[in-house]
DSSP file (Angstrom, degrees, kcal/mol; ACC not computed):
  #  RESIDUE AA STRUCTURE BP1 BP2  ACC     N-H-->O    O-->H-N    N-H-->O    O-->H-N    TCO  KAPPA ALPHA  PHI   PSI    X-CA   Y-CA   Z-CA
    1    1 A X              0   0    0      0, 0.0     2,-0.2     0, 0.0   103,-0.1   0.000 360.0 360.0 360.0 134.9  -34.9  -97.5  -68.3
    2    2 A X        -     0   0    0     97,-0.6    24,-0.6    96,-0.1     2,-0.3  -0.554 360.0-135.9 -78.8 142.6  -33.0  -95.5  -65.5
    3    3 A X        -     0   0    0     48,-0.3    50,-3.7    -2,-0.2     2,-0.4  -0.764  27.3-171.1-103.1 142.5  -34.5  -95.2  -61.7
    4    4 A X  E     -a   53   0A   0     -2,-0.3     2,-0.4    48,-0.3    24,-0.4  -0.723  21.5-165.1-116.8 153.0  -34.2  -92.1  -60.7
    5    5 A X  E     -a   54   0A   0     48,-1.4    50,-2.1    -2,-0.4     2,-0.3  -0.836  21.8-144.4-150.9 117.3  -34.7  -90.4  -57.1
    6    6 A X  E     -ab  55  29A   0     22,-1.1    24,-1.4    -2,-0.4     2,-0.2  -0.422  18.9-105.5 -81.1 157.6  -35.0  -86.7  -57.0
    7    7 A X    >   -     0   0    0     48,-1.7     3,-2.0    -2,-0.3     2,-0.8  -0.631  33.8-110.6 -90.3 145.8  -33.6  -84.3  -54.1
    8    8 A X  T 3  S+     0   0    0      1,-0.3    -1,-0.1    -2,-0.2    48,-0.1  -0.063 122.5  45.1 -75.1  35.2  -36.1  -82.7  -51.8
    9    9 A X  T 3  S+     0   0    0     -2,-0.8    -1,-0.3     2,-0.1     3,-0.2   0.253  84.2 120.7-142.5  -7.3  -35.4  -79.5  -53.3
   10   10 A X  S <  S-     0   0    0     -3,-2.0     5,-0.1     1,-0.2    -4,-0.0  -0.378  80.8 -80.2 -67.5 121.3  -35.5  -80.7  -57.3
   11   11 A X     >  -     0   0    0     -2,-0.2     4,-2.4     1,-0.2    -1,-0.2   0.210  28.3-150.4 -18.7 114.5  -38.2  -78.8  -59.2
   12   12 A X  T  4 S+     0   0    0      1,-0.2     4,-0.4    -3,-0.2    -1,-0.2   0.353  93.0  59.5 -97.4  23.5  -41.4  -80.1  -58.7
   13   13 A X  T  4 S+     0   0    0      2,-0.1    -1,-0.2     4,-0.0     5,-0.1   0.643 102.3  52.6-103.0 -19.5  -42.4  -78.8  -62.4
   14   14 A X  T >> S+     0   0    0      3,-0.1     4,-2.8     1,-0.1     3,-1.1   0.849 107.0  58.0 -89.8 -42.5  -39.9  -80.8  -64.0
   15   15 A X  H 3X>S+     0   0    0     -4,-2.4     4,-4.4     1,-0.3     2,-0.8   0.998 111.1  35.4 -39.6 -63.7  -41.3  -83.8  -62.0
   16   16 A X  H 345S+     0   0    0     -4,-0.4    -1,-0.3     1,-0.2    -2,-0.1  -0.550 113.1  64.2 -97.4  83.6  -44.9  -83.8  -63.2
   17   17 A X  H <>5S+     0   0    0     -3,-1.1     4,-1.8    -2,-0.8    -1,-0.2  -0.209 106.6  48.2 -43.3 -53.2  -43.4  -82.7  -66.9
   18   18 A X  H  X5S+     0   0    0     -4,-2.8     4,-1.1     1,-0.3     3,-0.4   0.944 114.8  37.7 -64.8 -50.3  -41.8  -85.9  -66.9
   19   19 A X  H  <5S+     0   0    0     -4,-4.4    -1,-0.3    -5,-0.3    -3,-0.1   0.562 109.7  60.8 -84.7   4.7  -44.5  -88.3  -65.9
   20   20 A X  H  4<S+     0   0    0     -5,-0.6    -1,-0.3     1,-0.1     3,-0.2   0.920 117.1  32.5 -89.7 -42.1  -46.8  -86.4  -67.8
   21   21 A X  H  < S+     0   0    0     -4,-1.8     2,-0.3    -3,-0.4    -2,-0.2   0.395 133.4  29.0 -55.9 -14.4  -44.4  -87.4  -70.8
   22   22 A X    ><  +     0   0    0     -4,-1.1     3,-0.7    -5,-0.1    -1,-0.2  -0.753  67.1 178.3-154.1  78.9  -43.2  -91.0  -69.5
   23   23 A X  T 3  S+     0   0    0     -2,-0.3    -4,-0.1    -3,-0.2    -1,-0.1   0.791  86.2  54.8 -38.6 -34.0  -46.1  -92.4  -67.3
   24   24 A X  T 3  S+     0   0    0     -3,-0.1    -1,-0.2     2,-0.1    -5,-0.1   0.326  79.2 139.5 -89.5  -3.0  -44.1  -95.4  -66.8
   25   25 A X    <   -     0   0    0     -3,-0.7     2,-1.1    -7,-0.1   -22,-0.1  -0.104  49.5-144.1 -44.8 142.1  -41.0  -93.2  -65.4
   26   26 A X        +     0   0    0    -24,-0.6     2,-0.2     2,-0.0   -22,-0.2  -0.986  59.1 128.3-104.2 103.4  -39.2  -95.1  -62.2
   27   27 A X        +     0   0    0     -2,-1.1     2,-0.2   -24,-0.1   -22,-0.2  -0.706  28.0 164.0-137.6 158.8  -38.5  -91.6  -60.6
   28   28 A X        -     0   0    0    -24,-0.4   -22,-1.1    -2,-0.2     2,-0.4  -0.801  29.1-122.5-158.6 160.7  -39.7  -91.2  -56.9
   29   29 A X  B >>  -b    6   0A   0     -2,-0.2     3,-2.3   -24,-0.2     4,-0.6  -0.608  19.7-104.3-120.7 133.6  -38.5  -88.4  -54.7
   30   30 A X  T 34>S+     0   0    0    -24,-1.4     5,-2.6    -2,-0.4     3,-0.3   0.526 109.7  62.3   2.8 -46.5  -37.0  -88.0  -51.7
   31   31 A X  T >45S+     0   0    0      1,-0.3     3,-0.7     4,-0.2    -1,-0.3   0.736 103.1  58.2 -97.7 -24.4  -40.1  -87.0  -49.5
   32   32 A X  T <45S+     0   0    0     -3,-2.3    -1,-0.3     1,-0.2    -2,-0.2   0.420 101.6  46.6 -87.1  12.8  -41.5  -90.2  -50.3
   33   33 A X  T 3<5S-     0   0    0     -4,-0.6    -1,-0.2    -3,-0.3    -2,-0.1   0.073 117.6-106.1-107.0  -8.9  -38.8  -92.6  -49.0
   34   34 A X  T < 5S+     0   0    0     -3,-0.7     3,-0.2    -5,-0.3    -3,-0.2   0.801  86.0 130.3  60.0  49.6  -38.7  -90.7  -46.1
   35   35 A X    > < +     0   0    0     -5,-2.6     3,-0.9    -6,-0.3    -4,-0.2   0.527  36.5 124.2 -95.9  -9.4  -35.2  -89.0  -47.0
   36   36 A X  T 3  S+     0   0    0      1,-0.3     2,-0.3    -6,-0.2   -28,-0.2   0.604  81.1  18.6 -21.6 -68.1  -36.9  -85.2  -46.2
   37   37 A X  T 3  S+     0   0    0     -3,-0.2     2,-0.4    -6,-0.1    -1,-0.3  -0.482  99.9 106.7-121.3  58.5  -34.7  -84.0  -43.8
   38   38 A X  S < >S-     0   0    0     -3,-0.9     5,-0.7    -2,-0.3     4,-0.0  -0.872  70.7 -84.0-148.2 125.3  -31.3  -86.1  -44.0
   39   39 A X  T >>5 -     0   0    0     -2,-0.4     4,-1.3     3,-0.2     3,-1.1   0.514  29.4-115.3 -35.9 153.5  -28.0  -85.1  -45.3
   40   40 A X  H 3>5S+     0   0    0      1,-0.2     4,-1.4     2,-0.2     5,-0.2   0.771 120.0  60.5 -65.0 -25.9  -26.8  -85.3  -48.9
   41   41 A X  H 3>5S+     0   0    0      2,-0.1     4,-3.1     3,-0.1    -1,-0.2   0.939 111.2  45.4 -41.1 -29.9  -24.0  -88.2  -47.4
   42   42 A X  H <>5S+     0   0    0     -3,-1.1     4,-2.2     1,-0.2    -2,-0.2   0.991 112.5  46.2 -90.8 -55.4  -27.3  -90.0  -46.5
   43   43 A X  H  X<S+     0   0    0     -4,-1.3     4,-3.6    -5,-0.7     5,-0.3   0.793 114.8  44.8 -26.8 -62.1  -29.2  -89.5  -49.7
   44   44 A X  H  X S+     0   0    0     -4,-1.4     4,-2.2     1,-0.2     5,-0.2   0.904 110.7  55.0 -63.1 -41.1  -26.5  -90.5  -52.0
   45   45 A X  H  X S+     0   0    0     -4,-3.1     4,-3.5    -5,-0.2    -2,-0.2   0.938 109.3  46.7 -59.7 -38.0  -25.7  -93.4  -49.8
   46   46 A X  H  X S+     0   0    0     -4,-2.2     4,-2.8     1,-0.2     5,-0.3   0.967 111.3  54.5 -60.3 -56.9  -29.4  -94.7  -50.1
   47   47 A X  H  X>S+     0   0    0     -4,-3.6     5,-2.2     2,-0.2     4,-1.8   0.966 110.4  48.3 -27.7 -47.7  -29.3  -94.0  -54.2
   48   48 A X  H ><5S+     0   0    0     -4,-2.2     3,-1.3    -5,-0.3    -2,-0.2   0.990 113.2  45.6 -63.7 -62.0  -26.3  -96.1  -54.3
   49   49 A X  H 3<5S+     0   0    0     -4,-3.5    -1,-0.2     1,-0.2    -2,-0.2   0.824 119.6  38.2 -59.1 -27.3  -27.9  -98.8  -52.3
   50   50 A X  H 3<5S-     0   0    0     -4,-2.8    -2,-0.2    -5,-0.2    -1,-0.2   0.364 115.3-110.8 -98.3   8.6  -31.0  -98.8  -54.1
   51   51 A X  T <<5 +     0   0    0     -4,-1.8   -48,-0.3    -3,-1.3     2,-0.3   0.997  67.3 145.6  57.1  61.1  -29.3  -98.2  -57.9
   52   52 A X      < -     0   0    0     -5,-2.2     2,-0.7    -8,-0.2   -48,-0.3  -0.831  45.0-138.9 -99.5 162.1  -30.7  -94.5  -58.4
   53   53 A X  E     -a    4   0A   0    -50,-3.7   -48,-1.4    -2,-0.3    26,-0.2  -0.929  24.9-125.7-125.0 131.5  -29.4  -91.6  -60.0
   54   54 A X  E     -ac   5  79A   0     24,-2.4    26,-3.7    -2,-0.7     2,-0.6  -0.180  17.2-166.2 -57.9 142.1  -29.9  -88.4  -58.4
   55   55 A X  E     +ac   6  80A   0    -50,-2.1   -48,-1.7    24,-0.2     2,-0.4  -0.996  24.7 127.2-127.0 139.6  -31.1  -85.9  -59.7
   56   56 A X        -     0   0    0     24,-1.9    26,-0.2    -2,-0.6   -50,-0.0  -0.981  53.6-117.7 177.6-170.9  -30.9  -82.3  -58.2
   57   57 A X  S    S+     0   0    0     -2,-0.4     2,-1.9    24,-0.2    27,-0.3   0.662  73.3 113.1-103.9 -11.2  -30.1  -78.6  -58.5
   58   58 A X     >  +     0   0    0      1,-0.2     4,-1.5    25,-0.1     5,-0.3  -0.354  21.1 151.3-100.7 114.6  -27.6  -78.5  -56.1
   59   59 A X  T  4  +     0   0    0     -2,-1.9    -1,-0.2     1,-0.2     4,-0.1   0.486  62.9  79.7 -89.3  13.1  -24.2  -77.8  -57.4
   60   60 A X  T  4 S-     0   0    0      3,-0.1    -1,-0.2     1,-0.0    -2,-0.1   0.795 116.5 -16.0 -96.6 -51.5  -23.1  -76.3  -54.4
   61   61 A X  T  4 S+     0   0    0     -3,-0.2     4,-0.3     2,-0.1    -2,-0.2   0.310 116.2  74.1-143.2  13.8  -22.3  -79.4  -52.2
   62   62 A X  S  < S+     0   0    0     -4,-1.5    -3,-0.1     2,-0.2   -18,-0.1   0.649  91.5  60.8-125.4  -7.2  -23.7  -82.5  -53.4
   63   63 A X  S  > S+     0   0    0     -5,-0.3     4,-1.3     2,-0.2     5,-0.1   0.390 107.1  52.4 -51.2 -33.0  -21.1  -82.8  -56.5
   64   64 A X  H  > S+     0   0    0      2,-0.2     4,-1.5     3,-0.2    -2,-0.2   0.546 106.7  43.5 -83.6 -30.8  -18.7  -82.9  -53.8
   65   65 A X  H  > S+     0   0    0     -4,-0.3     4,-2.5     2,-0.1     5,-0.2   0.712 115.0  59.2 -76.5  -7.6  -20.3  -85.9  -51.5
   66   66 A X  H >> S+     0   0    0      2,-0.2     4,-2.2     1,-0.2     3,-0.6   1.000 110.5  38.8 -72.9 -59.6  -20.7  -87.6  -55.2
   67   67 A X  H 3X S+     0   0    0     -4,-1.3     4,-3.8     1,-0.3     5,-0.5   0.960 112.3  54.4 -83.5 -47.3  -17.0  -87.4  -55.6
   68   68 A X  H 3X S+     0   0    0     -4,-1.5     4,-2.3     2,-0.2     6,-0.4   0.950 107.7  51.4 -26.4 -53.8  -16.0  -88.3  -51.9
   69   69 A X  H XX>S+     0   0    0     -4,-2.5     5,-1.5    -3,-0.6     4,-1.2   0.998 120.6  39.5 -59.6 -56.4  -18.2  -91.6  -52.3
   70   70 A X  H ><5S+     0   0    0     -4,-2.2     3,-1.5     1,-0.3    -1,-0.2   0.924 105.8  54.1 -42.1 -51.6  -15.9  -91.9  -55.7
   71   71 A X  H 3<5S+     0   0    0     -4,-3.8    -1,-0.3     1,-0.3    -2,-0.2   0.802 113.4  57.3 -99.5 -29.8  -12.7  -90.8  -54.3
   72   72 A X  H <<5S-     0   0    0     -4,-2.3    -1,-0.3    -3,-0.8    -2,-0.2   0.741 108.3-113.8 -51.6 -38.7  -13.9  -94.2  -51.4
   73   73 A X  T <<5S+     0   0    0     -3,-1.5    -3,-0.2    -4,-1.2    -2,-0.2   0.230  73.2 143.6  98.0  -8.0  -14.3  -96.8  -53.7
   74   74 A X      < -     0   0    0     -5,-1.5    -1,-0.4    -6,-0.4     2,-0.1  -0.441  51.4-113.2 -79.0 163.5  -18.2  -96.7  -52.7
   75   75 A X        +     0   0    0     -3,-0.1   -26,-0.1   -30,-0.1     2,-0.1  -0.412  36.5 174.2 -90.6 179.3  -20.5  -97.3  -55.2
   76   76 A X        -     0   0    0    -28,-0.1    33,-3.7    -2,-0.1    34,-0.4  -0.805  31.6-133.6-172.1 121.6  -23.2  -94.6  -56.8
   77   77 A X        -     0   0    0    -25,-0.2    30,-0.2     1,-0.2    31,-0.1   0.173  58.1 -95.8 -22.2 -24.7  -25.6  -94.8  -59.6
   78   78 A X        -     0   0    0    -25,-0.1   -24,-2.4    28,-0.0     2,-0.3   0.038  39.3-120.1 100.6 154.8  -24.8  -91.6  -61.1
   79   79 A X  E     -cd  54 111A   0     31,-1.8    33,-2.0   -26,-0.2     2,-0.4  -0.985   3.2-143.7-143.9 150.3  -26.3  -88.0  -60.9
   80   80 A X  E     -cd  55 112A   0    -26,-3.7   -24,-1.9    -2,-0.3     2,-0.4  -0.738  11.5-169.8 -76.4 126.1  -27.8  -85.3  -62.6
   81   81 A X        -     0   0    0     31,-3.1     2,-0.5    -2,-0.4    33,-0.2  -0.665  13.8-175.0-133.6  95.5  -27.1  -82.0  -61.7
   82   82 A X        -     0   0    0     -2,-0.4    33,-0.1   -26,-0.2   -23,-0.1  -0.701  26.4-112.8-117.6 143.2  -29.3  -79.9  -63.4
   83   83 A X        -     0   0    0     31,-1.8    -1,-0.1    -2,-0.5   -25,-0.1   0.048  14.1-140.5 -55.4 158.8  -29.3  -76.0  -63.4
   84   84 A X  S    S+     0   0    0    -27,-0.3    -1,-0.2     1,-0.2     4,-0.1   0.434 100.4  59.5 -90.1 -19.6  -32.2  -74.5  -61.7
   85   85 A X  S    S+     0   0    0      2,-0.1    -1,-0.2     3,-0.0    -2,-0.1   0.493  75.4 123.7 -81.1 -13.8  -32.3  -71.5  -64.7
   86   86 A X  S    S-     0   0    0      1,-0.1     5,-0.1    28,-0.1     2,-0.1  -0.206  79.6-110.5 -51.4 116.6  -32.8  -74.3  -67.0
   87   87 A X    >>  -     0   0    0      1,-0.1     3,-2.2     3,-0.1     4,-1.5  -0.211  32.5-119.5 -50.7 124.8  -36.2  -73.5  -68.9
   88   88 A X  H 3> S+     0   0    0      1,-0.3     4,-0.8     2,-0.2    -1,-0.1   0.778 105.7  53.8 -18.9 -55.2  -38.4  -76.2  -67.5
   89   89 A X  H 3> S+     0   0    0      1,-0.2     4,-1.4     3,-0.2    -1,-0.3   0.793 100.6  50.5 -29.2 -61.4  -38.9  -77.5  -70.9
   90   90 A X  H <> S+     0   0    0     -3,-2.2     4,-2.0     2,-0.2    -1,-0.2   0.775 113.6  47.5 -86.3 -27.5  -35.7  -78.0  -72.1
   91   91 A X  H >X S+     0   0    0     -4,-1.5     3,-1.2     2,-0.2     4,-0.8   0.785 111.4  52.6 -67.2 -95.4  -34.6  -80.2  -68.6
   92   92 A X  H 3X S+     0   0    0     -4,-0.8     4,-1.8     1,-0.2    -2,-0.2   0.521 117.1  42.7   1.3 -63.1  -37.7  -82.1  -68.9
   93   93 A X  H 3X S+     0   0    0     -4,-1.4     4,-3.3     2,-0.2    -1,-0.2   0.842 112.2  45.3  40.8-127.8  -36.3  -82.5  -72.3
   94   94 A X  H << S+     0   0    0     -4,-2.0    -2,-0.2    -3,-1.2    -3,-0.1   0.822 117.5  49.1 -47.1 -50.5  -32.9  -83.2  -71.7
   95   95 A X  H >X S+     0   0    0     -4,-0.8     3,-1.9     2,-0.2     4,-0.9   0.917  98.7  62.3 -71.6 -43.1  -33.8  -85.6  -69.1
   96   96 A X  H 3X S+     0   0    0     -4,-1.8     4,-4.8    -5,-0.3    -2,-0.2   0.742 104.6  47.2 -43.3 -66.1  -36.1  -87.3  -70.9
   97   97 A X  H 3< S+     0   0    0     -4,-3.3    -1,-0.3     1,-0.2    -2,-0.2   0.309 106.4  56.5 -97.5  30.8  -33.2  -88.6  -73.8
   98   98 A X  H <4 S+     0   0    0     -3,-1.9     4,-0.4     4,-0.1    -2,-0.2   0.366 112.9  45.2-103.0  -0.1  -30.9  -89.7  -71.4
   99   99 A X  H  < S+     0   0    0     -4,-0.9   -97,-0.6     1,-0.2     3,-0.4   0.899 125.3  33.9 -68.8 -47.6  -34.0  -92.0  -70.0
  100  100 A X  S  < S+     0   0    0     -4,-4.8    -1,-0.2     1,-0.2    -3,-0.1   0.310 120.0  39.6-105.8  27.9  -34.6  -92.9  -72.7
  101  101 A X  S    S+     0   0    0      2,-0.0    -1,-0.2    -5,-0.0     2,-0.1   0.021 107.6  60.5-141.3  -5.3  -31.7  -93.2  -74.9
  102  102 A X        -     0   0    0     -4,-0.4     2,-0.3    -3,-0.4    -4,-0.1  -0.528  64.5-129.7-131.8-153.2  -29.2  -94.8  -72.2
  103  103 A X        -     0   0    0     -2,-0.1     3,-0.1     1,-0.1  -101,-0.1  -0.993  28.2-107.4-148.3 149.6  -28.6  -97.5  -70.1
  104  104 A X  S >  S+     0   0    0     -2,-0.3     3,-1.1     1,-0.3    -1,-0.1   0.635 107.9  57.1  -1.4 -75.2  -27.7  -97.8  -66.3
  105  105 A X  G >  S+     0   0    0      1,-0.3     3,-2.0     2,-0.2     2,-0.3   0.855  98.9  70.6 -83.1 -45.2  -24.1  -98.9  -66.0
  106  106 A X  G 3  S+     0   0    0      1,-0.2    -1,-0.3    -3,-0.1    -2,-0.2   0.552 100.0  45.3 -53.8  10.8  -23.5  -95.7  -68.1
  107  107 A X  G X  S+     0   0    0     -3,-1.1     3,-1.2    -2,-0.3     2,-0.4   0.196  84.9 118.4-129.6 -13.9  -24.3  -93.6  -65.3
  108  108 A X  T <  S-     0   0    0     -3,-2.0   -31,-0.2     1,-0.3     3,-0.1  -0.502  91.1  -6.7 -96.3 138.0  -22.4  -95.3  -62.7
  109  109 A X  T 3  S+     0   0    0    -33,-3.7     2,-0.5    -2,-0.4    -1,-0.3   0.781 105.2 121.1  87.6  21.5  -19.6  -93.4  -61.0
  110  110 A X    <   -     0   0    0     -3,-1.2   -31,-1.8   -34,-0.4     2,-0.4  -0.975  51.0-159.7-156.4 119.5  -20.4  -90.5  -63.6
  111  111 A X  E     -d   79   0A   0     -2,-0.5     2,-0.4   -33,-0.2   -31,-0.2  -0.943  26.1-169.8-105.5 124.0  -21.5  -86.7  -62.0
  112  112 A X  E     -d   80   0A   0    -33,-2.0   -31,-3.1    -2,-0.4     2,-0.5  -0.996   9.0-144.7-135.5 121.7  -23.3  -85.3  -65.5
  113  113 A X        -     0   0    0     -2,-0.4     2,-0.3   -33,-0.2   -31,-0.1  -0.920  24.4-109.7-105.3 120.5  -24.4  -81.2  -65.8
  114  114 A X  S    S+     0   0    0     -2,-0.5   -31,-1.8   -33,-0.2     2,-0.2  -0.686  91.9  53.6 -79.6 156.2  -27.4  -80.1  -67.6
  115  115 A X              0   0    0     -2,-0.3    -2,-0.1   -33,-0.1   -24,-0.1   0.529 360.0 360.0 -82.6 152.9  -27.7  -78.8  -70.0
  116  116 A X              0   0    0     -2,-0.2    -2,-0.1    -4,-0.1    -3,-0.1   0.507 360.0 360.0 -57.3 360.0  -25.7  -80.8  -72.1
């Protein structure tokens, strides 16, 4: 099963979709690690260290610290960057078989847009 950490901005319908489907899910979010208010460098670096993969909506800048940390040699866990028009449903979805249909170390290094 993939561990997950969502971005303090990541739909919080797509959250409790998921665990409403996967009870057991390892996702926990951002605001509960105490990651609220601290830059996407800081985030990803904390994913990395704790072997999460992000998930979030922002395609704006946070594809761009992903690939810095790459373009470093550091590691990262992988992310999801899934659009924010995506009907709830279908991310929920979407997320849902690459949790449960993959394995870790396929995620690592590796910036992935929903929808597939």
């Amino acid at each position: 099963m993939l561990s997950l950490l969502s971005d303090e901005n990541f739909n919080g319908d797509v959250v409790r979709g998921l665990f409403l489907r996967n009870p057991g899910l390892d996702l926990i979010r951002v605001q509960d690690v105490g990651l609220r208010k601290v830059d996407d460098a800081a985030i990803l670096a904390w994913a990395a260290v704790n072997n999460r993969i992000l998930l979030t909506h922002d395609r704006a800048t946070m594809p761009d610290f992903a690939y810095a940390r790459l373009t470093k040699a550091e590691p990262m866990a992988g992310m999801f960057v899934v659009n924010d028009r995506m009907p709830i449903r279908q991310a929920i979805d979407e997320l849902l078989l690459l949790i449960d249909y993959s394995e870790p170390a396929e995620w690592k290094g590796t910036v992935l847009y929903l929808p597939l």
